[in-house]
Each structure stands twice: as structure tokens, then as C-alpha cells.
C-alpha positions in Angstrom: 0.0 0.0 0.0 0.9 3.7 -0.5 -0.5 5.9 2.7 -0.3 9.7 2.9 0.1 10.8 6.7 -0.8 14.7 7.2 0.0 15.8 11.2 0.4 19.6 13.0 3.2 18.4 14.4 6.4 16.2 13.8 9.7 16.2 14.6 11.8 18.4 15.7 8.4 18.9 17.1 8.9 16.7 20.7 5.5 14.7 21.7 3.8 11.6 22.1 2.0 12.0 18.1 5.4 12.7 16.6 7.0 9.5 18.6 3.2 7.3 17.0 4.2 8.8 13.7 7.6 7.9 13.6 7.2 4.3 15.4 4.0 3.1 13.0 5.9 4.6 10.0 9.6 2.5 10.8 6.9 -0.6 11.3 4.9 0.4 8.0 8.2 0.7 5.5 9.7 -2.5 7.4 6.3 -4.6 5.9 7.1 -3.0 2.5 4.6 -0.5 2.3 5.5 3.2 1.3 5.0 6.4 3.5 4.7 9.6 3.2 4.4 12.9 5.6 3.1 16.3 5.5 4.0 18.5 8.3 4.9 21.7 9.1 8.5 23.0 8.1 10.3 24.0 11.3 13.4 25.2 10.0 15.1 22.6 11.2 16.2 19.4 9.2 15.9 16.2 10.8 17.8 12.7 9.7 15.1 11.3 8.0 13.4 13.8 5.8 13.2 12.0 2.1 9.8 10.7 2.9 8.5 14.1 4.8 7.0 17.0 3.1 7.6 19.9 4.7 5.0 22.6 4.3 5.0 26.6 5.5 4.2 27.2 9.0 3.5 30.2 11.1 4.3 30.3 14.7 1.4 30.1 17.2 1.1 33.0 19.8 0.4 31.0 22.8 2.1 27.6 21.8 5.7 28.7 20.5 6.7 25.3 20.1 3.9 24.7 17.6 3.6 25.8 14.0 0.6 26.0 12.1 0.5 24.7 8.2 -1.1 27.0 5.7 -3.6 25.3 4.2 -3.3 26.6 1.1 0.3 25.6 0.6 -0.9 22.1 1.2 -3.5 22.1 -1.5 -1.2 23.4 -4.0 0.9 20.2 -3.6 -1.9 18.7 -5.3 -0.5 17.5 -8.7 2.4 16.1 -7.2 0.2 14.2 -4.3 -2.0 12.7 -7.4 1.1 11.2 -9.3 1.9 9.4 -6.2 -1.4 7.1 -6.4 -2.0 6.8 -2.6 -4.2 4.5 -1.0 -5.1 6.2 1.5 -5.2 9.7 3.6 -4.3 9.1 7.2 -4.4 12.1 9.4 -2.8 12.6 13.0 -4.1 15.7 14.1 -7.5 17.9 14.3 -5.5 21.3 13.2 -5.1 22.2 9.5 -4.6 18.9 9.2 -7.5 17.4 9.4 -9.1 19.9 6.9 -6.1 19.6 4.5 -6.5 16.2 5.2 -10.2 15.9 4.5 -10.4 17.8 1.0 -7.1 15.8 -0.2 -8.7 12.3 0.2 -11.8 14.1 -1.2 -9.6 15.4 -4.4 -7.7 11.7 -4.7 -10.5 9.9 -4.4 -9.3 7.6 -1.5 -10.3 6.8 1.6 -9.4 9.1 4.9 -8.6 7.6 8.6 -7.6 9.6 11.6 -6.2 9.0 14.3 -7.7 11.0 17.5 -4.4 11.5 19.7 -5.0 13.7 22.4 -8.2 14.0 24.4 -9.3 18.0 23.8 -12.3 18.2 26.0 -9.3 18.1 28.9 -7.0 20.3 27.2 -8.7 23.4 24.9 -9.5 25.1 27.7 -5.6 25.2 29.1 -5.0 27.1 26.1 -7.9 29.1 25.6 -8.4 30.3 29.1 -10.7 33.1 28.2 -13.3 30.8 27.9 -15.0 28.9 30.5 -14.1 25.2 31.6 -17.4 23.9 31.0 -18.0 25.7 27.9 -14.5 24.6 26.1 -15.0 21.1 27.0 -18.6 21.2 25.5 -17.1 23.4 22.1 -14.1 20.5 22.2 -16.8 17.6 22.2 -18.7 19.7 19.5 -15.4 19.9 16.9 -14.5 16.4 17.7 -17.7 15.1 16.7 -18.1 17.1 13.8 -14.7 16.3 12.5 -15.2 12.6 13.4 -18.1 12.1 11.5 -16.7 13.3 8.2 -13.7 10.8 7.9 -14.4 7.1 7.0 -12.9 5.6 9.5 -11.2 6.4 13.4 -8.6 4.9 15.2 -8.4 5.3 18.9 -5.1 4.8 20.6 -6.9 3.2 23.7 -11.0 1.6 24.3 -11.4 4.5 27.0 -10.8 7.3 24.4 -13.1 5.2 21.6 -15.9 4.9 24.8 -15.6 8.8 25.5 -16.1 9.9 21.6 -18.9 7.5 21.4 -20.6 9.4 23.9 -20.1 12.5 21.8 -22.2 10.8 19.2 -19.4 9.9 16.9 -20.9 7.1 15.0 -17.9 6.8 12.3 -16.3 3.2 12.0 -13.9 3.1 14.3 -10.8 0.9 15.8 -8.5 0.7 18.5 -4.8 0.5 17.9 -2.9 1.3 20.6 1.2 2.7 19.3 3.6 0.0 20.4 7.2 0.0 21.1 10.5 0.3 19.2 12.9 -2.4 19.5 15.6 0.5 21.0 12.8 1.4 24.1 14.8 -2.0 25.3 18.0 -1.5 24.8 20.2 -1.6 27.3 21.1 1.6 29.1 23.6 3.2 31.9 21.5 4.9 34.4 24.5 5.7 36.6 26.3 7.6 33.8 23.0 9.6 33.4 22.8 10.7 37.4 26.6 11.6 37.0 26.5 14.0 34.0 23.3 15.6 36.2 24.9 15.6 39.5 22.6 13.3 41.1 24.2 11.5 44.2 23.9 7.3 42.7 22.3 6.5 46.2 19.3 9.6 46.0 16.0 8.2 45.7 15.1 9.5 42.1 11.3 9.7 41.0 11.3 10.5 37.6 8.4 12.1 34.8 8.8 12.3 31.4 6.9 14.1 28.8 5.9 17.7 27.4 5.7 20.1 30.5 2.0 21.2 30.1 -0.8 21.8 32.5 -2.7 19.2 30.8 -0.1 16.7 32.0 -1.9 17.3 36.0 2.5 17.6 36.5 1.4 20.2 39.8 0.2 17.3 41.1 3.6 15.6 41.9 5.0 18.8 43.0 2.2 18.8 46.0 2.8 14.8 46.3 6.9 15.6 46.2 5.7 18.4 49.1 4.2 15.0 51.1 6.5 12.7 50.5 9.2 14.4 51.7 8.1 13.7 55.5 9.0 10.2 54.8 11.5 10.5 52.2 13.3 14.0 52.9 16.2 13.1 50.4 13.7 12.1 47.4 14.3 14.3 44.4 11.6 14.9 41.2 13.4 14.8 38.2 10.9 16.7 35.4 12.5 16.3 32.0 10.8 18.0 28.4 9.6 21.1 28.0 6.6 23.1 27.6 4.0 26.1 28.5 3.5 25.1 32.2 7.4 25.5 32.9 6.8 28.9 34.7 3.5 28.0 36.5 5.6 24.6 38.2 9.0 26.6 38.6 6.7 29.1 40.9 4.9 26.0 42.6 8.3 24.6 43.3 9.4 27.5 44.9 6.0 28.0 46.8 6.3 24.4 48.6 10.0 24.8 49.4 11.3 22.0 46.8 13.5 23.5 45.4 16.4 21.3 46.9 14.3 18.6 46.3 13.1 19.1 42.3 15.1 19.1 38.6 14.3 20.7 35.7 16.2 19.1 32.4 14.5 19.7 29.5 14.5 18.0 26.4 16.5 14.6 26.2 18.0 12.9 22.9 15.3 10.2 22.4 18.2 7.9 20.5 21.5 9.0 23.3 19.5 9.8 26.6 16.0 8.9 27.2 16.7 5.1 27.9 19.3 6.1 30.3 17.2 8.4 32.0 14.7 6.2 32.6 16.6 3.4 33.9 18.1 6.5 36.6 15.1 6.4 38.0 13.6 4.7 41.4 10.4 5.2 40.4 8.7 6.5 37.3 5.5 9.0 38.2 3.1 9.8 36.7 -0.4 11.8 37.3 -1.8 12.8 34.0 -6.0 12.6 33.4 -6.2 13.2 29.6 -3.6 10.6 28.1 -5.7 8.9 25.2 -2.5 6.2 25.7 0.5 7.0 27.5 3.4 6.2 25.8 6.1 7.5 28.3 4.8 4.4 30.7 5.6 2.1 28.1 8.9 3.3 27.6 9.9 3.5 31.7 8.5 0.1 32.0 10.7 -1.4 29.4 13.8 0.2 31.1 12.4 -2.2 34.1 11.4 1.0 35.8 8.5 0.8 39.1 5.9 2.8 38.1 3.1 4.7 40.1 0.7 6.1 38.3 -3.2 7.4 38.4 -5.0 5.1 35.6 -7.7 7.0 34.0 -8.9 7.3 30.0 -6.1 5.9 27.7 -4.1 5.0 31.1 -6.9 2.9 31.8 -6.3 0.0 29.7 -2.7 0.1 29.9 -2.0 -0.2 33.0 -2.6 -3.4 35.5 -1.4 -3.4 39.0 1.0 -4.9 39.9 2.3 -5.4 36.6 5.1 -3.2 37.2 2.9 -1.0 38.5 1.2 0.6 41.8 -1.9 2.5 40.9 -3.3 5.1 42.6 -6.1 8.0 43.2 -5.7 11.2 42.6 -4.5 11.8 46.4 -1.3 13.2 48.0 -1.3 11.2 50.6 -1.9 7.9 49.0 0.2 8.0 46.2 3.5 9.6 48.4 2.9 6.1 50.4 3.1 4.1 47.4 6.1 6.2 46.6 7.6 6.0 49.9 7.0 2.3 49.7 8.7 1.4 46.9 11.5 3.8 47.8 12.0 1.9 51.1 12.0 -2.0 49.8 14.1 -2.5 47.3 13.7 -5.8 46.6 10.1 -5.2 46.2 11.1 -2.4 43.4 13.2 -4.7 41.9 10.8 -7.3 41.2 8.1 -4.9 39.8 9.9 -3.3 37.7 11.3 -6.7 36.1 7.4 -7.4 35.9 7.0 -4.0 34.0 9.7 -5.1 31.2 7.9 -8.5 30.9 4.6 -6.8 30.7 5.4 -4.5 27.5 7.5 -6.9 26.0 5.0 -9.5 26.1 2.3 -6.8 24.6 3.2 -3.6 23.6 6.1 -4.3 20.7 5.9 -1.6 17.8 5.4 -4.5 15.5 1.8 -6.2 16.7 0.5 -2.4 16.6 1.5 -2.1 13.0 0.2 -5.3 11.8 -3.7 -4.4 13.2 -3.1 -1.2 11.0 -2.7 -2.5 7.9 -5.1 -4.9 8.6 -7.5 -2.0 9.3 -6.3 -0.4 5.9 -7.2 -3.3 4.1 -10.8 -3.6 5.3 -11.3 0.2 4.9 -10.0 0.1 1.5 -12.2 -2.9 0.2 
């Protein structure tokens, strides 16, 4: 098959839909089917741009790391996009590309899928603050079933998300296909080199999060558990790597609840150099977030045979299983610090879960299953 992906956002671009892009694509071309991208042109090449077609893109006022595709640069590609004979229009985001998207698979004549990434009813209003809570989740539930119900087919990255847009009255054909795993998520890695280039002591107790730093990411949460824990753990240190538009707002927090010799700010990690490392630094991999539709950065600590403790809700849901390398928990201070201080406390007890956690993803979260269900779901949509 030939499939055209269109997506806001790709790398250089560092998130979770750039990582599902990249991950399904390597899986895609390795089956012998051909791929191609549109996404926005960020000025800045990255090592695997022959299949990516990089379009014009204006920055974004209150999202700097974003850029927004001009639509009509995307249409004019046009002639070019019908000499290629796709199969298919698959889009990644609800942006310009989903209306780019949408009138290409019109103009080709081919089918359109989308994937529905990120739950917006938990997110809009964190960028649009003017308006009221209530009324941006409603206008989010609104756009996505409008936009749902055009395409031919959807794919959900977990059954929570699918369940929530069927109660939006979504009633397009839809599928869920979960992103799975790189082989490299495994490889070995040397967490002791990582705590040394940051000056982190080898015996600290480390809790680590990993992903973009924004408010929908509930991240203030483990500041005020860090603030708890502490009482039982005083050395415990938060490590908070990526970036994002809540860096301020938890800088501030950090300050507020007197953390600050007990929090670190990296940033942005080499996914191919440093990420693996990073993880495997880590005592304990946390994570609070409500609005994952999946949670990839789980995955990825888990196969580093990192502990986790995490809240499970939507995509996080149907991932996670106590236990299996796991301890879940309610959105409480109190309750997750114990599970923290827990783990912290027994080692042996870390150990073992977070072997469990390795087994767990490699048993059923490899890049490779995940692909396989997609073309599969290509192949039905298509006939």
C-alpha cells in the first residue's frame, strides 16, 4: 500500500503524536509499504526527511513550540500528491490537518482515517483560558464530533478514548490501535552515567516524569505529592525532563512548597542517546496525567524495568494493571507519596516490579503487533 500521513506536528516537534508517527511509519516501511508525511517546516532538518513533506508554517502565539501549516500551501501540492497514487489519507491531528487532510482524500478519491491523539475536551480550555471550563470542553466535544463524523474511518489509541467519543455521538467506523514499542525502548542503558553527567548522588531516591511540561499533564500534582513525601523520604528528588507552557506555572509551585532542593528541571532529552538512560536513573517512574488517550512515556519506563506509580484513568486505563510493574493510585497526595515511599523503602520489592514492567510491554506492547492491526484496518477500509 501507498498511505499519505498529514499531522500539526512532527519532529523536531517533541510529543507523544510525533513518537506514534515515527514508530508506525519504521513498522509500515519494514512490511514493505510506502509512507509519506506532510507537516509543518520548522526550519530545522531532521535525519530522516526524504519521505517528509515539509510545508510553510506560522508560529502560534500561545504555543511557541507549535507551528501552524497554511492550508493553502498544502492544496497546492496537489498535482504532485496525485502522481503518487496513494491508498489512503491518514491524518494525526484535528488542526489544519484534518481539513487539508479531509479535502485531499476528497480530491484523490481515496479513503481518509484519523487517528484522534490527544483528548481536547481536557485540554482546549488550558490554552484558551478566556473561555470557561465547561463551555471549552462542550465546544471540544462539539469539533470532535463534527470532524469525526466526516472521515471514514477512526482509530483510537486506547477503548477509554473510543468509549468517550462514542458518547459524543461519533458514529464513524472506528478501531483501537494502541502505538507500540521500538525495539531501542529496550536496549540496554547506563542509568549511573545519566545521574553523574546531572549531579545526582547514585544513592538519592530518584522519582522520575517524562513528557511535554504542560498543564494538561496534571505535572502540579507531583509537585504537591513531592511536598508529602518528603516527610518520609526527605532526600527524594523529582526529576521533570521536556519542555513546555507550564514550565513557569511549576517553577513558581516549586518555589512556593519549598522544593526546590528537592526538584530538577532538564528539558528536552536525545530520544536515540539519553532517554533510555534516564529512565533506567530512576527509582520510580511517576506519573499523574488525566487526559492521556494512551500514555506512551509508561511504556517506555516500564521497558527500562522501571517501578511505576501512576493514576490510571482514560487511555491510562487500559494500559495499566497493577501490579504489573505497576502501583496505581487515586488522585490523592497522601496515598500516592505512600506508594512512593513504599517502593523507595523496599528494594527488593522495586526490583521485582519493575522486572514485571519489562515483561509486561515486552509480552504486549512491541511496535510490530501495533502495526500489523493497522494494515489490517487499511485493508478492510480500503475494500
Amino acid at each position: 500500500m501507498k498511505i499519505l500521513f498529514i499531522s500539526d506536528v512532527y519532529f523536531p516537534r517533541v510529543n507523544g503524536v510525533s513518537t506514534s508517527i515515527r514508530t508506525f511509519v519504521a513498522q509500515l516501511q519494514a512490511l514493505g509499504h510506502t509512507v509519506d508525511l506532510i507537516a509543518p517546516d520548522y526550519g530545522i532538518a531532521t535525519a530522516d526527511e526524504a519521505w517528509i513533506k515539509r510545508m510553510p508554517a506560522r508560529s502560534i502565539y500561545f504555543d511557541p513550540e507549535d507551528k501552524l501549516m497554511k492550508y493553502n500551501a498544502v492544496l497546492k501540492r496537489l498535482p504532485e500528491l496525485r502522481d503518487e497514487n496513494y491508498d489512503l489519507v491518514h491524518i494525526h491531528t484535528p488542526f489544519v490537518a484534518h481539513y487539508a487532510g479531509v479535502k485531499l482524500a476528497k480530491l484523490l478519491g481515496v479513503s481518509c482515517v484519523e487517528t484522534y491523539h490527544t483528548f481536547f475536551e481536557d485540554y482546549l480550555h488550558h490554552y484558551l483560558p478566556i473561555i470557561p471550563k465547561k463551555l471549552a470542553k462542550s465546544l471540544a466535544r462539539l469539533i470532535s464530533k463534527k470532524q469525526c463524523n466526516v472521515l471514514d474511518a477512526v482509530i483510537a489509541p486506547s477503548q477509554p478514548m473510543l468509549d468517550a467519543l462514542r458518547t459524543y455521538g461519533i458514529s464513524t467506523q472506528a478501531q483501537v490501535i494502541p502505538t507500540g514499542l521500538q525495539a531501542h525502548s529496550f536496549a540496554a542503558a547506563d542509568g549511573a552515567a545519566f545521574r553523574a553527567k546531572y549531579g545526582i548522588a547514585q544513592n538519592r531516591p530518584m522519582l522520575l516524569y517524562v513528557g511535554r511540561v504542560a498543564f494538561e499533564k496534571n505535572i502540579n500534582f507531583l509537585l504537591e505529592m513531592t511536598k508529602v513525601l518528603i516527610t518520609k523520604q526527605p532526600k527524594a528528588l523529582l526529576v521533570v525532563t521536556g519542555e513546555g507552557p507550564a514550565e513557569a506555572s511549576l517553577h513558581k509551585q516549586a518555589k512556593e512548597l519549598g522544593l526546590n532542593q528537592n526538584i530538577q528541571f532538564i528539558g528536552y532529552l536525545d530520544r536515540a542517546t539519553e532517554l533510555n538512560a534516564c529512565y533506567k536513573s530512576a527509582d520510580v517512574f511517576v506519573f499523574s496525567s488525566k487526559s492521556e488517550t494512551q500514555g506512551l512515556v509508561l511504556l517506555e519506563a516500564m521497558a527500562q524495568g522501571t517501578a511505576v506509580v501512576s493514576i490510571a484513568e482514560l487511555g491510562t486505563k487500559s494500559l495499566l494493571i497493577e501490579g504489573e510493574g505497576v502501583l496505581i493510585s487515586t488522585e490523592n497526595t497522601t496515598e500516592f507519596a505512600d506508594k512512593v515511599s513504599y517502593l523507595l523503602s523496599h528494594e527488593t520489592e522495586r526490583l521485582v516490579l519493575g522486572a514485571k514492567a519489562m515483561a509486561y510491554v515486552a509480552k504486549r506492547w512491541t511496535d510490530k503487533v501495533h502495526a500489523e492491526r493497522l494494515v489490517q484496518f487499511y485493508s478492510e477500509l480500503i475494500s
